[in-house]
C-alpha positions in Angstrom: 3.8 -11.6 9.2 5.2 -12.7 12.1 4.0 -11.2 15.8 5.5 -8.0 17.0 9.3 -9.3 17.4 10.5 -8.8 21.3 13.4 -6.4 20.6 15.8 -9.0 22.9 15.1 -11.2 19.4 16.2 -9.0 16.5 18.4 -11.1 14.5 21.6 -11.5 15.8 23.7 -9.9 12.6 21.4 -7.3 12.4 22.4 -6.3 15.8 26.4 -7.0 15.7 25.8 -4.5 12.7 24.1 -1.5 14.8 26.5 -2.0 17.5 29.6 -2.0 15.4 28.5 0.9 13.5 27.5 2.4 17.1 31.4 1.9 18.2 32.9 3.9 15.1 29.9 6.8 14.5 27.2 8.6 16.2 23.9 6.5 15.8 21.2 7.3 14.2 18.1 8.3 16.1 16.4 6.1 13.8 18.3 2.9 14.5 17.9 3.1 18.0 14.3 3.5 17.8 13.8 0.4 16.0 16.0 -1.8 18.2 15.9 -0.3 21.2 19.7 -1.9 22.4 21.8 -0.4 24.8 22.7 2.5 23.4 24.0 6.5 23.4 20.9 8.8 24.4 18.6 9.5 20.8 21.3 11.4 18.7 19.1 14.8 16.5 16.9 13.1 13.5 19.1 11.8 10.6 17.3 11.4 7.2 16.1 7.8 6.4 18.3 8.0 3.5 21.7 8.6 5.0 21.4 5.3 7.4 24.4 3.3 6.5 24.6 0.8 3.9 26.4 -1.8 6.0 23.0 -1.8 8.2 20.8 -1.2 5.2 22.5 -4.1 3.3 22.4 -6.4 6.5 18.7 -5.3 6.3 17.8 -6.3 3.2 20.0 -9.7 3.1 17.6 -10.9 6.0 14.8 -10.1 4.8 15.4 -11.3 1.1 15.3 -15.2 3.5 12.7 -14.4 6.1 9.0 -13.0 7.1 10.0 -9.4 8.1 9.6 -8.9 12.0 7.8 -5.7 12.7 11.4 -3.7 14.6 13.3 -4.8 11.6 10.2 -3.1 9.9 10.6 0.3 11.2 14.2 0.6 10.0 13.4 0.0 6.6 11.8 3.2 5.7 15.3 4.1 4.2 14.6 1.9 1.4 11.2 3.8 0.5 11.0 6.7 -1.3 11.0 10.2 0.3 9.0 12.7 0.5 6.9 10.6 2.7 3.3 10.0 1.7 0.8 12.5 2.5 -2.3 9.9 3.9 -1.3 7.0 6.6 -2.7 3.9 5.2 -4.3 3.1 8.4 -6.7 5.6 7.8 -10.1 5.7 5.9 -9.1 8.2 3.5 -6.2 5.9 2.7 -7.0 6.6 -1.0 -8.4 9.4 -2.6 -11.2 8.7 -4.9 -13.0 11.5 -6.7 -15.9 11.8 -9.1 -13.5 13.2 -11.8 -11.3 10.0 -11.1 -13.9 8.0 -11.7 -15.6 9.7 -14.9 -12.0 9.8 -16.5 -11.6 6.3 -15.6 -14.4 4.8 -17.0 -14.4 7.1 -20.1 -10.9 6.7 -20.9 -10.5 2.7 -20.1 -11.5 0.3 -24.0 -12.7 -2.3 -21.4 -14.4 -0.1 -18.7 -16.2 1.7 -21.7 -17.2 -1.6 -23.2 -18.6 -2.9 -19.7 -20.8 0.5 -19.8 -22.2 -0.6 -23.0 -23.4 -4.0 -22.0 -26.9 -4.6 -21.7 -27.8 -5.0 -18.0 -28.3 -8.5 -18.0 -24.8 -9.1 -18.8 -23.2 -6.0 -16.6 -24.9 -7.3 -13.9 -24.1 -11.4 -14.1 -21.5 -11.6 -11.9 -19.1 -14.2 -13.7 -19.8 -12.2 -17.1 -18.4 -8.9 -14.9 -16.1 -10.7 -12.9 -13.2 -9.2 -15.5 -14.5 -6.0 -15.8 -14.7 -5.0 -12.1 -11.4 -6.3 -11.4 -10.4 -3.6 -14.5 -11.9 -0.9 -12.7 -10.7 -1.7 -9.4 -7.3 -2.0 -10.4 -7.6 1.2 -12.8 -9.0 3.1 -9.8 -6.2 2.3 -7.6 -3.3 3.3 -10.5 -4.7 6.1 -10.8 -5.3 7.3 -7.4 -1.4 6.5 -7.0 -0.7 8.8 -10.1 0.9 11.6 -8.0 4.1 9.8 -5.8 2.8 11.2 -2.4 -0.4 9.7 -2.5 1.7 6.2 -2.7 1.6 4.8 0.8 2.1 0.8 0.1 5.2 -0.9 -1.7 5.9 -4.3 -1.9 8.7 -5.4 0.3 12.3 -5.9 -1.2 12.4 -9.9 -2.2 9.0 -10.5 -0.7 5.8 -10.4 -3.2 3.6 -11.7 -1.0 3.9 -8.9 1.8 4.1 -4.8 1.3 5.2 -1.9 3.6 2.6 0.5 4.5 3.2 3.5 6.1 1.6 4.1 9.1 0.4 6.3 12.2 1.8 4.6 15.3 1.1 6.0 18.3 1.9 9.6 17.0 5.0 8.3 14.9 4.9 7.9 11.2 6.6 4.8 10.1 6.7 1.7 7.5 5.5 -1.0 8.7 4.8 -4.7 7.2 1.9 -5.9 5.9 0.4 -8.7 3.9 -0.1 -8.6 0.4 -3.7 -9.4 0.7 -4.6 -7.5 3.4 -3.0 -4.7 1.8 -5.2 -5.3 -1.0 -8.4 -5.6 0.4 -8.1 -2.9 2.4 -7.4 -0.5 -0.9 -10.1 -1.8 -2.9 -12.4 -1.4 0.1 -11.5 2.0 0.3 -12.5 2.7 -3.8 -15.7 0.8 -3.1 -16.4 2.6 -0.3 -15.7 5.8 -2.5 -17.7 4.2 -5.3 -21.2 4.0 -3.2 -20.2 7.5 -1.2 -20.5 8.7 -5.1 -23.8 7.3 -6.4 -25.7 8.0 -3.3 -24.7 11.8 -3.2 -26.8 13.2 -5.6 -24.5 15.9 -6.5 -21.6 14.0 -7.2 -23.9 11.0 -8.9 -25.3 14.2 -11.4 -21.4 14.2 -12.7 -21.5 10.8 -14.3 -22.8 10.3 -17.7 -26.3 8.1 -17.1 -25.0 6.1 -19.0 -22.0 5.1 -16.8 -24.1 5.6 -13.2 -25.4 1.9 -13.1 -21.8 0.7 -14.6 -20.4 2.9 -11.7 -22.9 1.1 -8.8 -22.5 -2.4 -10.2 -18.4 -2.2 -10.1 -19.1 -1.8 -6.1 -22.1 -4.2 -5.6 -20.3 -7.2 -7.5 -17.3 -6.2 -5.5 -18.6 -6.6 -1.8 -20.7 -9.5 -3.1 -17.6 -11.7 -3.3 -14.8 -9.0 -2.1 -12.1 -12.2 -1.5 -12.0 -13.3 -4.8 -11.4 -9.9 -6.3 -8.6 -9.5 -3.7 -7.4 -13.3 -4.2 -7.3 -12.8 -8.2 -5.7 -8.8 -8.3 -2.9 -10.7 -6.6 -0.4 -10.4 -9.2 -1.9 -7.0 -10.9 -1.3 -5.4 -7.3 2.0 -6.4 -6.7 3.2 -5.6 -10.2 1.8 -2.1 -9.5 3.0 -1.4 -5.6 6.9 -2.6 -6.9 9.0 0.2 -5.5 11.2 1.9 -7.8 15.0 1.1 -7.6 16.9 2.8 -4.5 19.1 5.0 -5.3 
């Protein structure tokens, strides 16, 4: 991602096509936010999804060729689906992990159920495991995004190596770019960090099957013993599952 863009340097036709739209209808509060040009006092809020399509199509069209800057960034929440999420990203809580989760996970997954019946020699080898954590990692996550609101990454129109997460700025909720990897790590430290919050509370740890507690504490340890490898090899699984569904 490139740095924070200096507003005096949003693209050129991005700009002719805010202040020709600007010349014909009232602006968007929205718009003006993101470039901050010489424009009307803020106009009341417009939904994200009533911008205009020559701006959202100029958008797009530069993006599709170029690292997103961060003002073209804030715009683009009209190209995410609404209702907005209900967690910031840049939060702890980012994800949601719970014991059920994890139980279902685990008991429902041929692989993650086979990894539980290893003998511990094996489950605990970490190039023998290597497959198996990245199943529960990845399982984890999908099924934490199950319900749309809790969905607060997509990867960015044309762009598979970078996502928009939405974010707390300053007070303001927005979408904001992102790298794929970063993006990553940051969600499967988030269900690791979930993971050992789990074992270590006995109550919560009393949920699991014994059978399926040392699988459970394994998954996390193998993780945060080589974290960038996992992130480096879900590259593909992760932006297969955070493609946004087709604007409508």
């Amino acid at each position: 991602m490139e740095p924070y863009a200096p507003f005096n340097r949003v693209p050129l036709p991005i700009l002719v096509a805010i202040l020709n739209y600007a010349k014909l209808r009232t602006t968007p509060r929205v718009v003006c936010k993101a470039w901050s040009v010489a424009l009307p006092a803020p106009q009341p809020e417009r939904p994200f999804n009533r911008v205009p399509p020559p701006i959202l199509a100029t958008i797009l069209s530069y993006t599709k060729s170029r690292t997103t800057p961060r003002a073209v960034c804030k715009a683009w929440s009209v190209a995410l689906p609404a209702p907005q999420p209900e967690r910031c990203f840049n939060r702890e809580d980012r994800l949601v992990i719970t014991t059920a989760l994890v139980k279902a996970a685990f008991a429902e997954n041929p692989r993650l159920e086979a990894y539980c019946k290893m003998p511990i020699e094996k489950k605990t080898d970490a190039d023998v495991a290597a497959p198996y954590v990245l199943e529960a990692l990845m399982e984890l996550v999908k099924r934490a995004h199950k319900n749309p609101l809790a969905r607060n990454a997509y990867i960015s129109a044309g762009q598979e190596d970078q996502t928009q997460i939405y974010v707390d700025s300053h007070g303001v909720k927005v979408w904001e770019a992102c790298s794929l990897l970063e993006t990553t790590k940051k969600i499967f430290d988030t269900v690791a960090i979930n993971i050992k919050r789990i074992i270590i509370t006995g109550a919560e740890r009393a949920q699991l099957p014994a059978h399926m507690q040392s699988s459970v504490s394994w998954t996390s340890a193998l993780y945060d013993f080589e974290s960038d490898k996992y992130v480096k090899e879900a590259r593909q699984l992760m932006a297969a599952h955070l493609t946004r569904p087709p604007i409508q």
